[in-house]
C-alpha positions as CSV (number, residue, x, y, z in Angstrom):
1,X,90.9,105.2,97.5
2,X,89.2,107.7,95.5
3,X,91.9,109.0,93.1
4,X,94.5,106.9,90.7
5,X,98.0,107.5,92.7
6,X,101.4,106.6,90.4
7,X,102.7,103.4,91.4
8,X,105.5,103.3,88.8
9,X,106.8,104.7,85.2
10,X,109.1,103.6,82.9
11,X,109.7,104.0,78.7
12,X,110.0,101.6,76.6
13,X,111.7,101.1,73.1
14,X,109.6,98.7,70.6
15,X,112.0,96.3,69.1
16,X,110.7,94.9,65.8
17,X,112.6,91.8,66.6
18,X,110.2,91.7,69.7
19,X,106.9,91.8,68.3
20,X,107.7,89.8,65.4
21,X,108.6,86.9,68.5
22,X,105.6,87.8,70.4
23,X,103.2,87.9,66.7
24,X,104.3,84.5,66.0
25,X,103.8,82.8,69.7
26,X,99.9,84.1,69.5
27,X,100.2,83.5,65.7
28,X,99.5,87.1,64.3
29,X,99.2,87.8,60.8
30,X,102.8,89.2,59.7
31,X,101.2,91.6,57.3
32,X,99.7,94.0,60.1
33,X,102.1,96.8,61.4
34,X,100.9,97.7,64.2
35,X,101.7,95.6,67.5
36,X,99.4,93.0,68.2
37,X,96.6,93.1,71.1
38,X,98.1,92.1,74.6
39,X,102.3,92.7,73.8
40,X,101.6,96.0,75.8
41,X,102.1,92.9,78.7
42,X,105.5,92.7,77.0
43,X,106.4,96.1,77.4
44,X,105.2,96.0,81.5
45,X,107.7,93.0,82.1
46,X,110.6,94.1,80.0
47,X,110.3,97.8,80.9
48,X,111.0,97.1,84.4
49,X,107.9,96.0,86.1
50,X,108.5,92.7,86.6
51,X,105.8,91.0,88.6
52,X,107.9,90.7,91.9
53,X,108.6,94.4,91.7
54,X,104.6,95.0,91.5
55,X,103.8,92.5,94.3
56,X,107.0,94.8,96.3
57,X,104.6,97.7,95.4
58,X,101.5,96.4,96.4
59,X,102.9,95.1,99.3
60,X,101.3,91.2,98.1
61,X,102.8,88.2,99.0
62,X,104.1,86.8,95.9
63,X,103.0,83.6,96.4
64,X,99.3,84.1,96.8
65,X,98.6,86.4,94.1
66,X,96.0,85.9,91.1
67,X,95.1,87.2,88.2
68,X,91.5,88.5,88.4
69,X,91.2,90.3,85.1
70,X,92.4,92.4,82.2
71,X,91.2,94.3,79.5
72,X,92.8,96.8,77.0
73,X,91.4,100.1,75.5
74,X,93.4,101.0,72.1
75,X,93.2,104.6,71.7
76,X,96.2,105.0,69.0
77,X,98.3,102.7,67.0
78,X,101.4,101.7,68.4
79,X,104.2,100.3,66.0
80,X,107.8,98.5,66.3
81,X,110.9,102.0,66.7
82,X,108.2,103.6,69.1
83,X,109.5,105.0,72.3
84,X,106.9,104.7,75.0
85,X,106.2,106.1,78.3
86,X,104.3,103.8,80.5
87,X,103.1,105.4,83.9
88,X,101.0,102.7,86.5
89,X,98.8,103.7,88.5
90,X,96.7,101.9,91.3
91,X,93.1,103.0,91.4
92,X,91.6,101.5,94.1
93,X,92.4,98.9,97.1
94,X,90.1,96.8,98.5
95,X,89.8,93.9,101.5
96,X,87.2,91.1,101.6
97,X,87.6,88.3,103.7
98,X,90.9,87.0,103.2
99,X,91.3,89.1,99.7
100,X,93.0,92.0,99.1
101,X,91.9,93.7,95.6
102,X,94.3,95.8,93.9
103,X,93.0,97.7,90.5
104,X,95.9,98.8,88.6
105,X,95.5,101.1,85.7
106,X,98.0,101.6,83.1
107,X,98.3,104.5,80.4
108,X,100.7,104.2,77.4
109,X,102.0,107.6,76.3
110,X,103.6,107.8,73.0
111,X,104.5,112.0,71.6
112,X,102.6,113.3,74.7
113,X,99.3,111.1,73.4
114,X,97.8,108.4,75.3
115,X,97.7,105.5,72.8
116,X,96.2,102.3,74.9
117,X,95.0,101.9,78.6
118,X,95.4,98.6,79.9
119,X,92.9,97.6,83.0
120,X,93.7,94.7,85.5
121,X,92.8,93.3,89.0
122,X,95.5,91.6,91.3
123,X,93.9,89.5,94.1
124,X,96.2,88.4,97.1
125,X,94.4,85.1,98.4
126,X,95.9,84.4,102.6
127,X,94.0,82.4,104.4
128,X,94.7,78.6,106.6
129,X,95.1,76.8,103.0
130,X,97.4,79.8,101.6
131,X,100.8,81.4,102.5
């Protein structure tokens, strides 16, 4: 797979009460505006992509998925009242053994600007020990 293609899209309304939740369970500093790193997680599985609806996508096996990595690119600031447009995208599929790699790229568009880019990797694990 050569080119991103859209796996999903959805938009998403910031709630202050939200990020104030999420800023105290990885104890960020009240005084900064802006969301903290890592809620745009918040936004994937509130905004309707729910991890069984990305395994349905992906076509994984729920039970034999992990978490191979994830990294964030902040572009713009993003703050509680914004209205969001997330679009996913999968950007390349790959088989090794008894591994299927999915790399899954997200872009956050707020006012027609991209404003963060999160990265990940999804590994389905089958195999005799698995699923």
């Amino acid at each position: 797979m050569k080119e991103k293609v859209e796996l999903y899209r959805y938009v998403y309304k910031i709630e202050e009460k939200e990020v104030n939740t999420f800023k105290q369970a990885v104890f960020a500093s009240d005084s900064i505006r802006e969301i903290p790193p890592t809620f745009a997680t918040v936004m994937d599985f509130q905004g309707g992509m729910s991890f069984y609806k990305l395994t349905e996508l992906l076509h994984y096996d729920p039970a034999c998925v992990l978490h191979g990595s994830q990294s964030y690119e902040y572009i713009k600031p993003v703050y509680p009242g914004d209205q969001i447009e997330a679009i996913i995208y999968i950007t390349g599929k790959t088989t090794k053994k008894n591994m299927t790699f999915a790399k899954l790229e997200t872009t956050y568009i707020k006012e027609n600007e991209t404003t963060i880019i999160s990265r990940s990797v999804l590994i389905e694990q089958k195999g005799d020990r698995h699923v």
